[in-house]
Phi, psi and omega in degrees: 000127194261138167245164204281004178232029168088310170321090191275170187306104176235053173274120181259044206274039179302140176271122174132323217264131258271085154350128184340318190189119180272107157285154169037246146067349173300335172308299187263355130336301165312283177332323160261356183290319198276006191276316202257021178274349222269149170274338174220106178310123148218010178242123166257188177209137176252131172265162168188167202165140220277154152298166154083038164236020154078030155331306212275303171343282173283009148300279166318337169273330152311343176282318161316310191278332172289288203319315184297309186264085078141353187295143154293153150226133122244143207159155166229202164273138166276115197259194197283318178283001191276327184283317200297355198210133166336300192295328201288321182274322149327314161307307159323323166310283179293342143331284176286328162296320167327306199307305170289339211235322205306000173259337200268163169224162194285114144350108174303146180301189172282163168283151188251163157311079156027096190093010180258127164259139194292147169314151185308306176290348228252087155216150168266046154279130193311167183266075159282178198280322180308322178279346178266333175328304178282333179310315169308326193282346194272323179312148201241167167111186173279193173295345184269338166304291180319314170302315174301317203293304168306345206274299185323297202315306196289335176292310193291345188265277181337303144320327174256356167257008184239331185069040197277117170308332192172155192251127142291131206247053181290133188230136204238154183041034179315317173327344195253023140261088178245153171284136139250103182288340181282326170244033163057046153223096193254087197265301174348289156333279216293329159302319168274342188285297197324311194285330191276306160343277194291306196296352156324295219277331182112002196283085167322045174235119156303084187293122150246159176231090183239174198192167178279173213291007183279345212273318201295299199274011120334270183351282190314312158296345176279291191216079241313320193289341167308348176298322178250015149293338190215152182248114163245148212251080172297114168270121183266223194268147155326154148271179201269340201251337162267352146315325178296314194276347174308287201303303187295289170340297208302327190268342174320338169306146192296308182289335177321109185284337208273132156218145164257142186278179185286309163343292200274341173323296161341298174285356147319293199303289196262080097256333175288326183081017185070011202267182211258305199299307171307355150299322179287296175286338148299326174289004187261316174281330172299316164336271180328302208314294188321298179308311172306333178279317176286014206242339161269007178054068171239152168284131158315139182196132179291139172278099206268336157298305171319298159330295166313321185290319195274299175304314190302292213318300227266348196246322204268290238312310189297338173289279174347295177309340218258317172280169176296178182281299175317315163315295206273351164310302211328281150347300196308320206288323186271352154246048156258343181298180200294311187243070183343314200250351163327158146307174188177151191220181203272325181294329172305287149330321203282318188281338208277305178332324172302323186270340176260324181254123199309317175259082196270180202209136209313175171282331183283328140274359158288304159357276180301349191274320159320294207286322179276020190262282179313320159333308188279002170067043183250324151215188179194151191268120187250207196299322157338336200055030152243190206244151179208162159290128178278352186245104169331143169060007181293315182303293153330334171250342175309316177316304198289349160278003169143144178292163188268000000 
């Protein structure tokens, strides 16, 4: 919505998309400035994080700050097919390095001796994406020799033609890079064994990984040594003073007709839980809202019902819908609790269900219930061994479907 002094709504709640003003996150900002500081890489870095706690957001804003000190940066999102499979992340792989290499060539070897045929790499042909492919499929050894071998090649052209420090290798929505052991295809593996390989060797490459809280321990069963491979970053909620500045900053231009009392921040504030995305989208719909009521000569007030109503439809509901009746007592009984969105554990559930349900329901099948909770990315079990909801503020809409 656009206003009549030109000041259009500039609240942003899309997913990824990089919001008027990045509240809070220096801390971990700070954190990767000293990762790329390292004179020999042996610290990656994992974000990790509820959805709508703006991952993607402080990824992309880490790509300015590599570029300044002297870093390459590559990466996308990891999508499932981009994931499934060893070959399928190789095509990814080499995708995102062409993006660095497809202008640049390899130095011509030296002339080899009468009866030497030149080696499979030894050309000035550009590293476009077709040539580091083959260099993978041409490379002899396993697949993680082949990862290496591309990586090393693109590295080696890029230092001598860029004075470049090191390449960052960033993957946004990492969990949907899993191992499959049944059929002997481990692009997870394969992917950490590769990295640990060259910075061993001296090879100036940054891994981030970021993903929802499923990812770090994923890693970690792929390979017991990612623990002490990576520094990971939970990003939780605002605090109350970057909430403020999240509500407040966008609008501060001077041409902005909208101003907020301390009141409605607040209540901005604790209707958002503090995630970055629910900031976005409740401050887009007040935005609209204020301006209409005043252009009807109403007094302003955020409409917190509506807003809510509108956030269950576009946010919740399609989750909701999807599950069984039992899944949802499951649920119901774990956002009856005192603190809706709290942690929670099966004997808790199992004693609180006693109390609520006609049918209440065992620790063994909660278990099993959990775990198919999780597939669906609805919670996930973290180091602690209790349970958290995976979808913010979930808990909180659960309610709002009715008491248990």
């Amino acid at each position: 919505m656009t206003t009549a002094t030109g000041f259009p709504n500039p609240f942003r709640p899309g997913a990824g998309h990089p919001p008027p003003y990045l509240a809070g996150r220096a801390a971990e900002r700070d954190e990767f400035q000293r990762l790329l500081e390292q004179t020999d890489v042996f610290e990656n870095l994992v974000l990790t994080g509820l959805r709508g706690v703006g991952k993607t957001v402080l990824l992309d804003s880490l790509r300015p700050i590599a570029r300044e000190r002297g870093w390459r940066w590559a990466g996308v999102d990891l999508s499932e097919a981009a994931s499934a499979s060893e070959s399928n992340l190789a095509v990814r792989l080499c995708a995102d390095l062409a993006l660095l290499t497809g202008g640049l060539r390899r130095p011509r070897p030296a002339p080899r001796a009468v009866g030497f045929a030149p080696g499979p790499h030894e050309t000035d042909e550009p590293l476009s994406f077709d040539r580091l492919l083959a260099i993978f499929r041409e490379t002899p050894g396993l697949a993680v020799d082949k990862f290496k071998s591309v990586i090393r090649t693109a590295w080696d052209v890029i230092e001598a033609s860029d004075a470049a420090r090191g390449i960052v290798f960033a993957y946004d929505e990492a969990q949907n890079l899993t191992d499959h052991p049944d059929r002997r295809d481990l692009p997870l593996s394969l992917l950490l064994d590769a990295s640990q390989s060259l910075q061993r060797q001296g090879v100036p490459i940054l891994l981030i990984l970021s993903g929802l809280p499923t990812l770090f321990p994923q890693m970690v069963e792929a390979r017991t040594f990612a623990e002490r491979m990576f520094r990971v970053c939970f990003l939780d909620r605002l605090s109350d003073g970057e909430c403020e500045d999240a509500i407040r900053k966008p609008i501060e231009d001077s041409s902005c007709p909208l101003r907020l009392n301390r009141e409605s921040v607040a209540q901005i504030a604790r209707m958002s839980g503090g995630y970055p995305y629910f900031i976005q989208f409740i401050c887009r719909e007040v935005f609209d809202a204020f301006l209409l009521r005043l252009e009807e000569g109403q007094t302003p007030a955020v409409p917190a019902r509506e807003i809510e109503a509108k956030l269950d439809t576009d946010f919740f509901a399609g989750r909701w819908a999807r599950l069984t009746d039992r899944q949802r007592d499951l649920l119901r009984v774990a956002a009856s609790r005192e603190e809706p969105d709290s942690e929670f554990a099966v004997r808790e559930l199992a004693e609180r269900s006693r109390e609520v349900l006609d049918k209440p329901f065992s620790p063994s099948h909660i278990h099993q219930m959990l775990g198919a909770l999780a597939s669906r990315g609805l919670v996930f079990r973290n180091r602690y061994g209790r349970y958290s909801f995976a979808v913010p503020l979930f808990g909180r809409f659960i309610r709002r479907q009715g008491a248990t």
